[in-house]
Structures are given as structure tokens and as C-alpha cells.
OpenMM code with the backbone's topology and positions (N, CA, C; nanometers):
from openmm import Vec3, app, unit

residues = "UNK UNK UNK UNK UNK UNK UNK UNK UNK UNK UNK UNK UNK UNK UNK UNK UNK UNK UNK UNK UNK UNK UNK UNK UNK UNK UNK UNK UNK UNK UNK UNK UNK UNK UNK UNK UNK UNK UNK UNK UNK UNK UNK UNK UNK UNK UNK UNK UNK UNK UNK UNK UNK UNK UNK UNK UNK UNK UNK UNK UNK UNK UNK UNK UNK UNK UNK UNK UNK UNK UNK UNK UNK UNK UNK UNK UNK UNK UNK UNK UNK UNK UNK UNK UNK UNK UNK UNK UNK UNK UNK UNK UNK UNK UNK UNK UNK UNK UNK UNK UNK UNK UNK UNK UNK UNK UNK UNK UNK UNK UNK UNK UNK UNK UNK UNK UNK UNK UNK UNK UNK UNK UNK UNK UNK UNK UNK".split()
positions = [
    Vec3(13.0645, 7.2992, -16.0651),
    Vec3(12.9841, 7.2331, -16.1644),
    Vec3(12.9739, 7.3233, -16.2872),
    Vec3(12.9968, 7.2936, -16.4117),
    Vec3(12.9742, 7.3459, -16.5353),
    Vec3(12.8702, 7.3980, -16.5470),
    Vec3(12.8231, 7.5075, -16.6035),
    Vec3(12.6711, 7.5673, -16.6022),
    Vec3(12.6216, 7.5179, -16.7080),
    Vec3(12.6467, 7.4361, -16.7484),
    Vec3(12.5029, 7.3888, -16.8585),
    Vec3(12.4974, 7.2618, -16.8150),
    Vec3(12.5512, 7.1879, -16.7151),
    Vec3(12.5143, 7.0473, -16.6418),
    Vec3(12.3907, 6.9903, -16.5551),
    Vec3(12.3239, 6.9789, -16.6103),
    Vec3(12.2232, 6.9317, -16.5779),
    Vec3(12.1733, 6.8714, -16.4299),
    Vec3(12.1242, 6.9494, -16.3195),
    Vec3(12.0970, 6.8988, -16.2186),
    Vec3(11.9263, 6.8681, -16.1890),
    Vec3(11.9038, 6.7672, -16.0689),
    Vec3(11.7691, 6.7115, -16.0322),
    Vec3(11.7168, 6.8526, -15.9476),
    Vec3(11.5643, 6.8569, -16.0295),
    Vec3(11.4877, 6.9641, -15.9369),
    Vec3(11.3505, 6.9084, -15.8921),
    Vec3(11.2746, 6.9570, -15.8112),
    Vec3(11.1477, 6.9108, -15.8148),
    Vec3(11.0340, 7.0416, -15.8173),
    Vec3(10.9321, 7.0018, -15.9152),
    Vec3(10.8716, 7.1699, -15.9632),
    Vec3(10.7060, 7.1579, -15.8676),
    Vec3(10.6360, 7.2206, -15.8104),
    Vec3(10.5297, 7.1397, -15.7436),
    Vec3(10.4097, 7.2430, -15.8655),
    Vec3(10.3097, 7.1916, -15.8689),
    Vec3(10.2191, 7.2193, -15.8889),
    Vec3(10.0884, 7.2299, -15.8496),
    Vec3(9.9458, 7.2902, -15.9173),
    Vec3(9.8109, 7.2536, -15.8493),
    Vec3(9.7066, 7.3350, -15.9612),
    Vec3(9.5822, 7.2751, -15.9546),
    Vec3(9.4509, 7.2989, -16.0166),
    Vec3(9.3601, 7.2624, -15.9426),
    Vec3(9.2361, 7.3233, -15.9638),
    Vec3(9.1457, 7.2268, -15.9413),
    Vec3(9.0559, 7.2386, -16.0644),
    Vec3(8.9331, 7.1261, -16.0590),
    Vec3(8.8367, 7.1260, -16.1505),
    Vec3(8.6827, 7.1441, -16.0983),
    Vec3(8.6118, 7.1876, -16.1292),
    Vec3(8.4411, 7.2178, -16.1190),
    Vec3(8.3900, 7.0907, -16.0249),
    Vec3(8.4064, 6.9767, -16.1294),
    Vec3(8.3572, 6.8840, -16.1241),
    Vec3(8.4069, 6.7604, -16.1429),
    Vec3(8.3903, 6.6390, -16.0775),
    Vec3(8.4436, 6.5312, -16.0402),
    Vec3(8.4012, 6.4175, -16.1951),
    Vec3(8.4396, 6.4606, -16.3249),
    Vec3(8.4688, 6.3797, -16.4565),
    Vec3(8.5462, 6.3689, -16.5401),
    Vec3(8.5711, 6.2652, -16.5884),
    Vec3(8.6608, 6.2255, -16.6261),
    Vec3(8.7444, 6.3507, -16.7625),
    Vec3(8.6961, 6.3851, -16.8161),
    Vec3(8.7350, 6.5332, -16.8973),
    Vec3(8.7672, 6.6302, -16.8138),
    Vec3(8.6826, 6.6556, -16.7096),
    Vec3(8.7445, 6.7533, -16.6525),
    Vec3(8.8555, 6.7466, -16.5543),
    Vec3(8.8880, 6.6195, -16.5303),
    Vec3(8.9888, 6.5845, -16.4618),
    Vec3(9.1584, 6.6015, -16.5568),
    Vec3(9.0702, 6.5404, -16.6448),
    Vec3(9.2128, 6.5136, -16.7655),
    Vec3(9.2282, 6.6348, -16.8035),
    Vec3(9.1426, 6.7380, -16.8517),
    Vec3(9.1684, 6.8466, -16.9368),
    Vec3(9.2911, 6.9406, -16.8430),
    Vec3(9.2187, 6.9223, -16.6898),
    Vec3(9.2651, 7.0144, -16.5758),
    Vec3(9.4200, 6.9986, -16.5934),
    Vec3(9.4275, 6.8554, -16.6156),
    Vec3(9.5767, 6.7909, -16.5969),
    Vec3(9.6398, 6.8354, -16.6761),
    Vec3(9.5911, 6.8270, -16.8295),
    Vec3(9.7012, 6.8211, -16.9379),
    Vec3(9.7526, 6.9638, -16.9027),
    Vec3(9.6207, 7.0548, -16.8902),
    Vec3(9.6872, 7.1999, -16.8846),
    Vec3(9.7733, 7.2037, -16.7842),
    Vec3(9.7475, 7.1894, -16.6646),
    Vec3(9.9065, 7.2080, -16.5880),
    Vec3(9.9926, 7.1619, -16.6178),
    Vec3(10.0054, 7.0337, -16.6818),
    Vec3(10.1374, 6.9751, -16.7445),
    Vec3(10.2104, 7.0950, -16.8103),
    Vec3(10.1259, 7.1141, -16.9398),
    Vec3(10.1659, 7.1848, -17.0714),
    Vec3(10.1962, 7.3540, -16.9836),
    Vec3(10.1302, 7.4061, -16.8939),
    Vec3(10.1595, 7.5188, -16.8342),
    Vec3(10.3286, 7.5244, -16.7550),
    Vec3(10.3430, 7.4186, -16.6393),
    Vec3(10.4389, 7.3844, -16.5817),
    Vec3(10.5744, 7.3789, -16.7046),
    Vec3(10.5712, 7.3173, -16.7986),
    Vec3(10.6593, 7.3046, -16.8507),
    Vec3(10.7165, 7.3410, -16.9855),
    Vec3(10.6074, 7.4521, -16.9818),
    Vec3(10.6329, 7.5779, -17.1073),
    Vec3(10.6825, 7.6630, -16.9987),
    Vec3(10.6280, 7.7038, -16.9090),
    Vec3(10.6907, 7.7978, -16.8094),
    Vec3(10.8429, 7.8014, -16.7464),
    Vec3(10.8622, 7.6498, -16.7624),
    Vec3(11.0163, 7.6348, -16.7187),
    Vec3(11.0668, 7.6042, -16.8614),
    Vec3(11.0437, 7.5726, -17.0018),
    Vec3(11.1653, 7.5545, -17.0482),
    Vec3(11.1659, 7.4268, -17.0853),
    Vec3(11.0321, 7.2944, -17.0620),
    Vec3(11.1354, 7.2028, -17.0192),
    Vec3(11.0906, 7.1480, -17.1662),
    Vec3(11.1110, 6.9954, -17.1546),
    Vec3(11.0591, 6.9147, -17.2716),
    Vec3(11.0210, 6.7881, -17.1843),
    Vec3(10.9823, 6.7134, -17.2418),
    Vec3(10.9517, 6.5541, -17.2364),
    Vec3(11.0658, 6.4765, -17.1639),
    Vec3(11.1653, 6.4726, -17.2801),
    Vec3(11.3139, 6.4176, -17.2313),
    Vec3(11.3765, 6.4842, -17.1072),
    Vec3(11.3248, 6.6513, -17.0585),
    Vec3(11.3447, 6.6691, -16.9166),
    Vec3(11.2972, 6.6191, -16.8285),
    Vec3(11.2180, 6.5320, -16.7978),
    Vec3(11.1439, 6.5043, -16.6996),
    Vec3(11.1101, 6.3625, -16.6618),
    Vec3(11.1985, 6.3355, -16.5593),
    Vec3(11.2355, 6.2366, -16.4446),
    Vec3(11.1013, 6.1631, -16.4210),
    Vec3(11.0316, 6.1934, -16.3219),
    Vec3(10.9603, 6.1791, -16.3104),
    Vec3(10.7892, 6.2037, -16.2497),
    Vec3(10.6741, 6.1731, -16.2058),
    Vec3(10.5406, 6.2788, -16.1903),
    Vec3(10.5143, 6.1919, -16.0953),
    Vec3(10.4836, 6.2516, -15.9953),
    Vec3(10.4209, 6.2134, -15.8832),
    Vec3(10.2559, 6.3037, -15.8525),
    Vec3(10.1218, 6.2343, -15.8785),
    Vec3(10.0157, 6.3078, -15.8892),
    Vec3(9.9105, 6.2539, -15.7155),
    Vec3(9.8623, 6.3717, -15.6814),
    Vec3(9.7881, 6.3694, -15.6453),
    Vec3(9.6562, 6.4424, -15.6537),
    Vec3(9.5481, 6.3611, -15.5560),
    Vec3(9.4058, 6.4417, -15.6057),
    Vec3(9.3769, 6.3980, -15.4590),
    Vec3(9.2458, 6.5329, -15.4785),
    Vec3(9.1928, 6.4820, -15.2767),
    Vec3(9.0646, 6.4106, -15.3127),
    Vec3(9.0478, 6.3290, -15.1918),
    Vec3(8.9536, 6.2158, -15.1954),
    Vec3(8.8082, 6.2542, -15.2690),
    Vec3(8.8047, 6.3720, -15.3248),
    Vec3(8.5937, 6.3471, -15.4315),
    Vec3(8.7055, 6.3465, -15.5250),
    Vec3(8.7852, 6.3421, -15.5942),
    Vec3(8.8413, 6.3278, -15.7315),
    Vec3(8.8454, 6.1582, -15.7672),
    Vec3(8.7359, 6.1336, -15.8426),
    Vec3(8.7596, 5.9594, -15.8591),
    Vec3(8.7310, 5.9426, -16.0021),
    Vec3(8.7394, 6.0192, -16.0938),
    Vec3(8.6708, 5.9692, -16.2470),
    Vec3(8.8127, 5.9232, -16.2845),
    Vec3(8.8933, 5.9405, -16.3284),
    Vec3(9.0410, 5.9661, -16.3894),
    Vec3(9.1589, 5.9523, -16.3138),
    Vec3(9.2650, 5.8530, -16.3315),
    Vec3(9.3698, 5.8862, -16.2745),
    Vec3(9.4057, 6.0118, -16.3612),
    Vec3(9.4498, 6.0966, -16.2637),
    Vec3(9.5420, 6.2026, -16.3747),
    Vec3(9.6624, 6.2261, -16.4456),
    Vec3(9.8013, 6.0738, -16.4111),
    Vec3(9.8349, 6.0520, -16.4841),
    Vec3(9.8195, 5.9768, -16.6162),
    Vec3(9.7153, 5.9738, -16.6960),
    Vec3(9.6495, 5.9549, -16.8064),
    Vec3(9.6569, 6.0698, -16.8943),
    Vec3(9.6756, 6.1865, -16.8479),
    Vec3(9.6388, 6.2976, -16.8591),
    Vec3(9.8674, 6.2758, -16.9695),
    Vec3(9.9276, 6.2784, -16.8857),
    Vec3(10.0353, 6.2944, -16.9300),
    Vec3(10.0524, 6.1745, -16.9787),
    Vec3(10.0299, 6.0640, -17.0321),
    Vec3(10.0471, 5.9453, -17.0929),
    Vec3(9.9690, 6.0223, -17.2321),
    Vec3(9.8541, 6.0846, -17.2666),
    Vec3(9.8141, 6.1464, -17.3332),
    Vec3(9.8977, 6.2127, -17.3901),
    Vec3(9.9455, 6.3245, -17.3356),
    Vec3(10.0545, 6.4241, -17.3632),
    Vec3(10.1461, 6.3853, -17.4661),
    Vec3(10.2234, 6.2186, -17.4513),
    Vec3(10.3018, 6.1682, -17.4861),
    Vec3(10.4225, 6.0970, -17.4080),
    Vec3(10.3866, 6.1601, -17.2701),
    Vec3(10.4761, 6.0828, -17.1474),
    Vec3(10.5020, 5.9873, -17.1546),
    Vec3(10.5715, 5.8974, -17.2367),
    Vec3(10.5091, 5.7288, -17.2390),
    Vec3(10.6633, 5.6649, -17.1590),
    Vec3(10.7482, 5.7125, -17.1676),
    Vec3(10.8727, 5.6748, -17.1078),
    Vec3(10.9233, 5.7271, -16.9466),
    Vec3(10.8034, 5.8209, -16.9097),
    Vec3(10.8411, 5.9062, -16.7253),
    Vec3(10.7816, 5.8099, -16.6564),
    Vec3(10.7973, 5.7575, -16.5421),
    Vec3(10.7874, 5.7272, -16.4684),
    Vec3(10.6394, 5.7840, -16.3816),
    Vec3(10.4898, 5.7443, -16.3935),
    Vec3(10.4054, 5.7837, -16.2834),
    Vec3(10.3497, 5.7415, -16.1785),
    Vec3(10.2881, 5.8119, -16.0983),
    Vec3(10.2434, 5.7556, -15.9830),
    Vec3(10.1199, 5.8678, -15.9513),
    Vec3(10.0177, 5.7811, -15.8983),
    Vec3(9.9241, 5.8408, -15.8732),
    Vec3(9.8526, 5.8174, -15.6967),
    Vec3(9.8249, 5.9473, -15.6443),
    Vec3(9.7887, 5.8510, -15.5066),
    Vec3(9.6700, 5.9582, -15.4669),
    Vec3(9.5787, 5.9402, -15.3295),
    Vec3(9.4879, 6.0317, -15.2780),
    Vec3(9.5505, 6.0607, -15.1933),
    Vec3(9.4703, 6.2112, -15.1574),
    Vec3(9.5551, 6.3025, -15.0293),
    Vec3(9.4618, 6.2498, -14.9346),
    Vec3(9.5227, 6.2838, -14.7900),
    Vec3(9.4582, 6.2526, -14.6856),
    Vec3(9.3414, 6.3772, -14.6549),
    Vec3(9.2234, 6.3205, -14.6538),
    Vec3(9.1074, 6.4050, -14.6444),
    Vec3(9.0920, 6.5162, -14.4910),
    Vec3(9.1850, 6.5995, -14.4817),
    Vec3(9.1561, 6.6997, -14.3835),
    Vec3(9.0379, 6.7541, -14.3562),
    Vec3(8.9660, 6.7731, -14.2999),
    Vec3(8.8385, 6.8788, -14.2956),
    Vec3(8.9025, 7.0443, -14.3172),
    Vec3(8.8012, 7.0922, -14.3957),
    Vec3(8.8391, 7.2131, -14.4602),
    Vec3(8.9751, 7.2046, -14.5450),
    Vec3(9.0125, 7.1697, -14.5775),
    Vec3(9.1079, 7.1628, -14.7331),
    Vec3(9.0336, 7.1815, -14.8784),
    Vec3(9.0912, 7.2244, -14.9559),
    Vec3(9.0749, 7.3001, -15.0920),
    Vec3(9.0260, 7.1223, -15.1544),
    Vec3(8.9123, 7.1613, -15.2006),
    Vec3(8.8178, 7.0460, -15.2634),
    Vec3(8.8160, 7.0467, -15.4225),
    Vec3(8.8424, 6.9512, -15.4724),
    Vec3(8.8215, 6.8890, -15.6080),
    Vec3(8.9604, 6.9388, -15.6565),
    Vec3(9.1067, 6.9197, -15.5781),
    Vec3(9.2306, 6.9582, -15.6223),
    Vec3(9.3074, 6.8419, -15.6664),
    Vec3(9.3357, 6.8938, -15.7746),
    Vec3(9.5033, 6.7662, -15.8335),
    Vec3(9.6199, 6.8736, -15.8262),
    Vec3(9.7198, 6.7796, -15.7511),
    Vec3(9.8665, 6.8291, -15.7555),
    Vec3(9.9176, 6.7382, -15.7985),
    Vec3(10.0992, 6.7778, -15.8705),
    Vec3(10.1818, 6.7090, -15.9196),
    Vec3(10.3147, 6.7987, -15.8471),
    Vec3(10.4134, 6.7178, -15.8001),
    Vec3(10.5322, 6.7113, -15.8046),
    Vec3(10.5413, 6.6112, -15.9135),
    Vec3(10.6679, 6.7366, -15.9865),
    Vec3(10.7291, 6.7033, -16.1327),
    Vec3(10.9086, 6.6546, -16.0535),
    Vec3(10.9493, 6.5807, -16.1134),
    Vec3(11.0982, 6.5746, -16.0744),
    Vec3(11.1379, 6.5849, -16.2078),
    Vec3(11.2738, 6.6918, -16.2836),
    Vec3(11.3124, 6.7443, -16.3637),
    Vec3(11.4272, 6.7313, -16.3582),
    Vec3(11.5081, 6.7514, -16.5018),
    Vec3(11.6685, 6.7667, -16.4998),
    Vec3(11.6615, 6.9152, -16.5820),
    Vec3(11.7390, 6.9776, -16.4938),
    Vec3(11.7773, 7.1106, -16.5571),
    Vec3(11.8708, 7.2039, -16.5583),
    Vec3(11.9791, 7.2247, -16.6357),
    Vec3(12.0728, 7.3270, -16.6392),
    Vec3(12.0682, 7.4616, -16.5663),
    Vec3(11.9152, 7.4839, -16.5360),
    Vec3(11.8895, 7.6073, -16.5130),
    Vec3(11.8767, 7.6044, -16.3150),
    Vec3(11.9270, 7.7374, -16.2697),
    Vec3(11.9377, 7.7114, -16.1080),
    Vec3(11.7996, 7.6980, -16.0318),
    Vec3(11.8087, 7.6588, -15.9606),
    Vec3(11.6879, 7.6374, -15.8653),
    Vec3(11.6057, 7.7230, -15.8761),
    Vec3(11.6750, 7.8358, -15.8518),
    Vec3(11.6000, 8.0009, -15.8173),
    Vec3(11.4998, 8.0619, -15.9506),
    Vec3(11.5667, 8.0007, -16.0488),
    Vec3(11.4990, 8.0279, -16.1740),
    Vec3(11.3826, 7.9513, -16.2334),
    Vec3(11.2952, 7.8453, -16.1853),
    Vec3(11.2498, 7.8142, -16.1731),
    Vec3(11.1455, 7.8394, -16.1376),
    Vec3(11.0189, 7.7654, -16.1887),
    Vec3(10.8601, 7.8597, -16.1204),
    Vec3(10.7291, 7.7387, -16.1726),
    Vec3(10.7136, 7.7334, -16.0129),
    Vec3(10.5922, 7.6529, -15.9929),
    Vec3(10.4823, 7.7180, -16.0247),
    Vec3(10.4234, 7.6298, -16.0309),
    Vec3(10.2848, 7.7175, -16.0931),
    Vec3(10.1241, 7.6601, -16.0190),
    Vec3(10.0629, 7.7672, -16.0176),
    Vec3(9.9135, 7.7094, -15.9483),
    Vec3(9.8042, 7.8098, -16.0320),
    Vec3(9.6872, 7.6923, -16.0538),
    Vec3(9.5844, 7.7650, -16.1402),
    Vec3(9.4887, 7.7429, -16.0874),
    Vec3(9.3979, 7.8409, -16.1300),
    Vec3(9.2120, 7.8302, -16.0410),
    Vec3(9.2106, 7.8589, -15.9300),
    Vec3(9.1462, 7.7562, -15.9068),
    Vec3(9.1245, 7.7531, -15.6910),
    Vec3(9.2242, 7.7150, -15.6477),
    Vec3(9.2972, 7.6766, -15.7193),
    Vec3(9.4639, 7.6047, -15.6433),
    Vec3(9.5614, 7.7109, -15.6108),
    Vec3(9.4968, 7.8329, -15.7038),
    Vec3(9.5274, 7.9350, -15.6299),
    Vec3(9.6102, 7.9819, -15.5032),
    Vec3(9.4741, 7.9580, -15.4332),
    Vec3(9.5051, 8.0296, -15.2658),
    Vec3(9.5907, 7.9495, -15.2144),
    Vec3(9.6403, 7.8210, -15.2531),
    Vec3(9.7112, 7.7524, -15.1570),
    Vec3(9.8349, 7.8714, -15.1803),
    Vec3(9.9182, 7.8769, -15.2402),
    Vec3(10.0667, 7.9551, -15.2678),
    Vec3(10.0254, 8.0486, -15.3433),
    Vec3(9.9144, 8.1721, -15.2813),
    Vec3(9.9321, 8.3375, -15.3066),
    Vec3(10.0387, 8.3548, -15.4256),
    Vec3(10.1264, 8.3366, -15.3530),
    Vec3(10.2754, 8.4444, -15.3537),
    Vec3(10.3220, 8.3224, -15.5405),
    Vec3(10.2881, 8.2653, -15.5314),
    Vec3(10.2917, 8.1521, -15.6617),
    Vec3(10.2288, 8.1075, -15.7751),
    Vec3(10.0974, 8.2096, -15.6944),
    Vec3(9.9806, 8.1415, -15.8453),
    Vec3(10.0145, 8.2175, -15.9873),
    Vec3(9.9702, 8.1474, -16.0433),
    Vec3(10.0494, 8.1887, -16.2109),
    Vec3(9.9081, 8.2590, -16.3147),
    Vec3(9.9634, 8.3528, -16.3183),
    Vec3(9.8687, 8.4327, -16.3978),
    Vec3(9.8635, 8.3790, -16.6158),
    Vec3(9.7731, 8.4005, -16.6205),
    Vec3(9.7467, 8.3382, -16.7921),
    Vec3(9.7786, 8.4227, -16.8891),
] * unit.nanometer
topology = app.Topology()
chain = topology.addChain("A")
for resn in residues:
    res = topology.addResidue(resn, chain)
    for name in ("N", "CA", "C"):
        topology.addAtom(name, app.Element.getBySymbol(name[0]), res)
């Protein structure tokens, strides 16, 4: 394959927010968007498509609103709730991003902010 050919990746992400409103839901969002994809490189026209989730107290905001905001108006979203485990990380939104990118897998970097933290140690992204 040519190295500047563009292959499908998927980038995962996570945040959480304080509190269960609608600003703080969206704000949480845009920033991981805008974090995730300054961090890789990407643009708008990179990106396939967003798959969002939030765990069940997250109800003010879908958080793809958050990237319709942005300017997303042509990606593809989806929004769904996680299944409520006992003891799981509370008031969290994640996104799997699906991306096109020249760049290899390995080079690549997910990102986690706040309390979303602890889920992937070895991953959380410093500011």
C-alpha cells in the first residue's frame, strides 16, 4: 500500500462531567472532540464516523450535538447508553471515532480526560 493512502482506523475516547447538564455535557464533548482530533492530525473531512456513549445518570444532552455544533454536519452519529454495571466510572461519555488516515495505526493516540482517566492509566492525555 502507498504510504500516503488512506486507511480506516477507530480512535476511542472518554471524559467525564461534574454534573448531569446540558452545558456540561456538551462542553465535556466538544472538548474531547477538538482534543482527539488536534492530537491525531485529523480534520472534519477525516472522519467517518462517531459512535457516542454516556452511562445511564447522563440524560440532559445527546452528546452528539456537541459535534453537530463543532460543524459535523455531514459524519454520520449515533448515540446510545452504556449498560449500568454496579461500580463503573459515573457521569462518563465515550466516543469511538472511526477515521481515515494515512498515518499507521501505531501512531495514533487515544485520548482520556478527567475521571475518564483511570479507565486507560497507560492512555490518559495530559493538557
Amino acid at each position: 500500500m502507498p504510504r500516503d493512502e488512506k486507511r480506516l482506523h477507530a480512535l476511542r475516547g472518554a471524559t467525564t462531567v461534574e454534573r448531569d447538564d446540558a452545558a456540561s455535557v456538551l462542553g465535556a464533548t466538544r472538548e474531547l472532540l477538538v482534543f482527539l482530533t488536534r492530537r491525531n492530525g485529523l480534520t472534519t473531512a477525516d472522519v467517518v464516523s462517531a459512535l457516542f456513549s454516556v452511562t445511564a445518570d447522563l440524560r440532559s444532552a445527546f452528546p452528539a450535538r456537541a459535534a453537530r455544533e463543532l460543524g459535523w454536519l455531514d459524519v454520520p452519529l449515533l448515540c446510545m447508553t452504556e449498560i449500568p454495571v454496579e461500580g463503573s466510572l459515573a457521569r462518563c461519555i465515550r466516543i469511538l471515532l472511526h477515521v481515515e488516515s494515512a498515518r499507521p495505526r501505531g501512531d495514533l493516540r487515544h485520548v482520556y480526560l478527567h475521571g475518564a482517566r483511570v479507565l486507560r492509566p497507560d492512555l490518559a492525555s495530559d493538557y
